[in-house]
Each structure stands twice: as C-alpha cells, then as structure tokens.
N, C-alpha and C positions, 0 to 999 in steps of 0.2 A: 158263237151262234149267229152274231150278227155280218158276219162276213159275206154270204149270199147274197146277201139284202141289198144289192149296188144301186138298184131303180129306188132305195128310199126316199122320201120327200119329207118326213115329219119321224122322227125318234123320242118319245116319251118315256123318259125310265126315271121319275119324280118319285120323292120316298121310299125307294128301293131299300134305303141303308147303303148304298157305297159309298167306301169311303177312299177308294182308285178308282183314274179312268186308266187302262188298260193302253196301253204305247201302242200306237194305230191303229185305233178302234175305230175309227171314224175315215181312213185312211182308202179303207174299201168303200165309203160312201160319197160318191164325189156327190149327186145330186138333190143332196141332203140339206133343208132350205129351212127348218125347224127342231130346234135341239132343246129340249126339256130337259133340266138334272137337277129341278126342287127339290130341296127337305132332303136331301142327304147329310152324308159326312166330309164329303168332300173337302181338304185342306188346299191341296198342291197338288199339280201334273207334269207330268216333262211338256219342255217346252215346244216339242214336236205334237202335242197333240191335237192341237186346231190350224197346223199348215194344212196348206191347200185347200181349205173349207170355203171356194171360190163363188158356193152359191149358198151360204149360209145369211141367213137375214134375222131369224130370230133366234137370241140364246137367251134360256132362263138358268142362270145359276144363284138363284137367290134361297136363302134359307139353309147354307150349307155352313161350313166350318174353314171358310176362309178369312184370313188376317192379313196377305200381302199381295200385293196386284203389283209388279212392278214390269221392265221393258222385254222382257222375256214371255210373261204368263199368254200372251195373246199376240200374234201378228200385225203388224201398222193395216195392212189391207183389211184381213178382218173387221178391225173396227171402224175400220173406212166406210166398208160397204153394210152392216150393219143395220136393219131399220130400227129393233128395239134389240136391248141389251138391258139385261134384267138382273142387278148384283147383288141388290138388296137385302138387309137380314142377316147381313155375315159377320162376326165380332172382330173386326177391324183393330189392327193397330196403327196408334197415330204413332210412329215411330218415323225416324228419319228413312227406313227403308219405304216407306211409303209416299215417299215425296214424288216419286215419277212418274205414279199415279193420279196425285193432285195435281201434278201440271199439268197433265195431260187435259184432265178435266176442266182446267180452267185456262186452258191454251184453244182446246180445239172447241165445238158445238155437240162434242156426245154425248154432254148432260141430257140434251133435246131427244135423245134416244132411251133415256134410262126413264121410266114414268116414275119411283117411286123417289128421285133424290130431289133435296137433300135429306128428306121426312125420315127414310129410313133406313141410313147409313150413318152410326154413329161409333164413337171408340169403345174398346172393349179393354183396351191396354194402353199405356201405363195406369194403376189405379185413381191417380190425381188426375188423367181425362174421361175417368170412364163416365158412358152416357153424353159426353160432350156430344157434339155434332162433330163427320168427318168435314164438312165443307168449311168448320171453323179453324180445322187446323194448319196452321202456316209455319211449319219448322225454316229458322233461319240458317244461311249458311255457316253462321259462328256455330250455331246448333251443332248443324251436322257433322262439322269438323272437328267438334270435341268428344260428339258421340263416335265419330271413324277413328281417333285416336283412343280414346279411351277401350273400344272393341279390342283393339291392335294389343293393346295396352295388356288387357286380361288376357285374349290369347298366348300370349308370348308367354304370361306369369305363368297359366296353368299349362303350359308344354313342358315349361321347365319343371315344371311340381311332378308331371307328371313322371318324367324322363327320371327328376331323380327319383321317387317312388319305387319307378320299376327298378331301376338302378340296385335299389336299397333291397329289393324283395331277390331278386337276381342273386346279388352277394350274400344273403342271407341263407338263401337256398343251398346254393352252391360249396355254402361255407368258404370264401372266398379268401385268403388274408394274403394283405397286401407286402407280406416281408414274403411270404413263397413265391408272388410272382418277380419280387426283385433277387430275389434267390436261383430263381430255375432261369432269370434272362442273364442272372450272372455263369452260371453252370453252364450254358451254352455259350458263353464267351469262353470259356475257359478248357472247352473240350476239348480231347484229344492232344492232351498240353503233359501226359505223362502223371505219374502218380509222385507225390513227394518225399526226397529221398531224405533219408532218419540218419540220425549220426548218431551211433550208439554210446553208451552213458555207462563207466564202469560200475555205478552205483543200483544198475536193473541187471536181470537176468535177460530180458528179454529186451532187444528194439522197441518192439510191438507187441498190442496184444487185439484181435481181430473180430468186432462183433460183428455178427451177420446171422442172415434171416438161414433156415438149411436149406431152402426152394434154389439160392444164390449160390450153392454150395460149390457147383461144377464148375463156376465161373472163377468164385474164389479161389479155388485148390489149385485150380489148372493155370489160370490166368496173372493173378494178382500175386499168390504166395510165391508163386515160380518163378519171377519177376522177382520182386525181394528179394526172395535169397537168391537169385542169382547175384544180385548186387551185395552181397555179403553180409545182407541183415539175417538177426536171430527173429525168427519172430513165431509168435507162440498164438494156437489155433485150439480148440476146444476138442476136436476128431483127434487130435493125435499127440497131443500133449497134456491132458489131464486125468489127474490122479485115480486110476479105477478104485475101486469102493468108495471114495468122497463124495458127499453127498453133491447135485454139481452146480449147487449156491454157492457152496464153499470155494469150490476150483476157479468160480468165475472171479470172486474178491481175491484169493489168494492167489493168481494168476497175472490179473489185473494190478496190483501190488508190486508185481514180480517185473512189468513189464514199463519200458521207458515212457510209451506213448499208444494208448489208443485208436484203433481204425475202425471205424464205423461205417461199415457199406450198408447204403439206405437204399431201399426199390419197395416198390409196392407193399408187394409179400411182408416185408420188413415193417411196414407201419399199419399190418393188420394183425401182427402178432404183439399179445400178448409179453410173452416171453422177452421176448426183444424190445421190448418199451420197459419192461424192465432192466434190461443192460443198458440200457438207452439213459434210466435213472442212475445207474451208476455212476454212468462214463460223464452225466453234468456233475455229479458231488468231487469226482477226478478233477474236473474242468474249475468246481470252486474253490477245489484247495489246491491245486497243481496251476492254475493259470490257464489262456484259452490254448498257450502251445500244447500244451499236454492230449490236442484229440487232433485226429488229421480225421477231415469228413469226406467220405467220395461216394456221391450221386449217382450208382450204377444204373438206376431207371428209375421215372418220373413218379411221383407220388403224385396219387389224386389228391385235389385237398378233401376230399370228404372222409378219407383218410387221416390228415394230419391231423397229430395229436399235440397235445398241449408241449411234451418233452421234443419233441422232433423240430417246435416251432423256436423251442429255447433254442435247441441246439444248432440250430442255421442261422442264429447268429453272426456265429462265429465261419468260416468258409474258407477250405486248403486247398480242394478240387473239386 
C-alpha cells in the first residue's frame, strides 16, 4: 500500500507489531527523509533494504528485537549521511559477530548521532554478559578465532550426525541390506554368462530339480528347461513330473531327494510368495546337509528389498549365476 506514496518525506509505522520489512519497501520512496520502526519485532532484513535511501536522515529503530548489526545490515553512505540514528533498546549480543559493529562505533563519530548510547545499549547474550554494557565489550582476536573454529568445529559434527541420521532412517526404510546390494552388483557382472552346466550323478534320478515362482513359468518352460535338456540334462519340474494324487508337499521333498541339484530361479513374484519361501526353506536344509554345491541360484529379475526375506538373504550367500 505504500508504493504510490513516492513524494513521502516522513513514514511512521512505530508499534505496529512487525516483525519483516518487506524487500523494497522503501525502494519506491526515494524522498523519504524520516523512518520510524519503534517497538516492533523486528530481528533482521535483507541487505537490500536501506540501498538507495540517499535522502534519509533520521532512522528510529530502537525498541525492536534485534541482536546483530554487522557490515551488510546498513550501507556505509547511509550511515554517513545520517543526522540521528536511533538503535537503542535492542537485546544485543556481545558475540564475536558483533565486533564490526563495535568498530565501527569506535572508529568513526556515529556514536554523536545516536542520543541514547552508551545508557541504553547493553548485552542480552551470552548469560555471563547479560546487562553488561555494549560499549564495554571488546572481543579479542584470540577470541574470535576460537570462536570461528570452534563454529567450523560444531558444523561440520552435526552435518555429519546429521547425514548419518538420514542415512540410518533411509536404510531402515528402505529395508536396505548390504549383502543384496553386493549380490545384485555381482549379478550384473556376471550377466548374460549362460546358465551352469550340471554333470549328472548315477546316484539321483534327476540332474536338477527346478523351484520357481508360476508368474516365471513361461520363461522357465520355454527358456531355461529347453536349454538343459537340450544339453542332455534330466531335469525334473513340478508341471510335468509329479505324482498326481500325492499331496504336493510330498512331491516337492520326494522330488527334491530324487534330484542331483537344485535350481532356484528368484524374481520378484518369487519373494512375494509364500509357497515359494517355503521351497526356498527346503532347498537351504538341501544346502546344509548336501554343501553350498548342491543349489545353482539364477537371478531372473531384481528383487525389491522390501521384498527380501530372511531365507532369500541366507541363500545369496552362496552365488552360481
């Protein structure tokens, strides 16, 4: 609302309650020669807010909720040209970022501008200055240079705290475990490297014996078995080799018994079934009493891990394709 207002000469908006000045507020008032912003909230502003204010002579900002005045908050001209500058009242911290404002005041003649210092300008922080006087505090550079490292210091810790935090909550989420991701970047080394050829054993009925998800089915039957036994393995499948009427618990153990070596093709599908986390529990009791050669594993499609199951993580262990 105050944008029309270009011919202002005096802006009083004292106790208002602000606690922003608005980025170019003042921007449309070049002839703007008195600024009141008592008894607010006011902290901080962007540094653009008092350019150009080339005919401003008195500013009241006393009574507000500022704590750091440093080389940015106000223009060198500004304060140049200035007749009274009114800062008073603010809870000030004597911290080492505040030093550029002590100098300033005790370098140039703008105390002579300020009527109410040093009476009432005193620290509000740290609690060992508070009430001190600002004009009494003289941070040294040993000061400042332990307080600039020491800053440095805690940043860096909680970046790190924080990074691993998220880290932590990320994995957690995710369900993340660190033998899948060096399983699935060994899997992708290893693609496209053909499937493992089985020497059959007079002592089985079967080369193989084939667990798989049914969703996998067309891939298996067409793809995988057809391949084996072209290469002259026996190898034994649930669709077309087990016993009708046997319950087909039975068939899978008494199959499985029957047969040289287990083939575990894993894909999604596969580690959202049930069923199959059960053949899954078989083929590791196979694995503990027969050794790790006893299972060839092949990775037809990627498992989520929010998928993987506790049997899937045993069993990638062990890794043939």
């Amino acid at each position: 609302m105050f944008y029309p207002l270009k011919q202002l000469r005096t802006l009083n908006i004292a106790t208002t309650g602000i606690a922003t000045i608005p980025e170019g507020l003042f921007q449309s008032m070049p002839y703007l020669q008195k600024l009141f912003l008592i008894g607010n909230k006011i902290a901080r502003w962007d540094p653009s807010t008092f350019k150009n204010m080339t005919n401003l002579r008195i500013l009241h900002l006393d009574g507000n909720q500022i704590h750091i005045i440093n080389r940015t908050s106000f223009p060198t001209m500004l304060l140049n040209k200035l007749e009274k500058f009114e800062i008073s009242n603010n809870p000030f911290w004597c911290t080492c970022d505040q030093r550029w404002f002590l100098d300033r005041l005790r370098s140039t003649n703008i105390t002579k501008k300020m009527p109410n210092w040093p009476t009432y300008y005193s620290c509000a922080y740290p609690e060992n200055l508070r009430h001190s006087s600002l004009s009494s505090y003289r941070p040294t550079d040993a000061e400042c240079e332990i307080s600039y490292f020491t800053s440095i210091i805690i940043i860096a810790v909680c970046s790190v705290l924080i990074f691993v935090f998220f880290l932590a909550l990320i994995l957690y989420r995710c369900h993340i475990n660190l033998k899948n991701l060096l399983y699935f970047a060994r899997v992708h080394h290893r693609i496209k490297k053909g499937y493992l050829k089985l020497t059959s054993c007079d002592d089985f009925d079967f080369d193989a014996f084939v667990v798989y998800c049914d969703s996998d089915r067309q891939w298996v039957h067409g793809d995988l078995i057809k391949r084996l036994e072209d290469k002259g393995l026996k190898i034994c499948f649930h669709h077309r080799d087990f016993e009708v009427g046997e319950p087909i618990i039975n068939n899978i153990e008494k199959f499985m018994n029957k047969s040289w070596k287990i083939i575990v093709v894993m894909s999604n599908d596969f580690a959202k079934s049930e069923w199959c986390q059960w053949e899954v529990n078989l083929a590791l009791e196979r694995r503990r009493h027969h050794g790790t050669n006893a299972l060839v594993l092949i990775m037809y499609r990627q498992i989520d891990s929010k998928h993987m199951t506790s049997g899937l993580r045993t069993l990638l262990t062990q890794l043939h394709i």
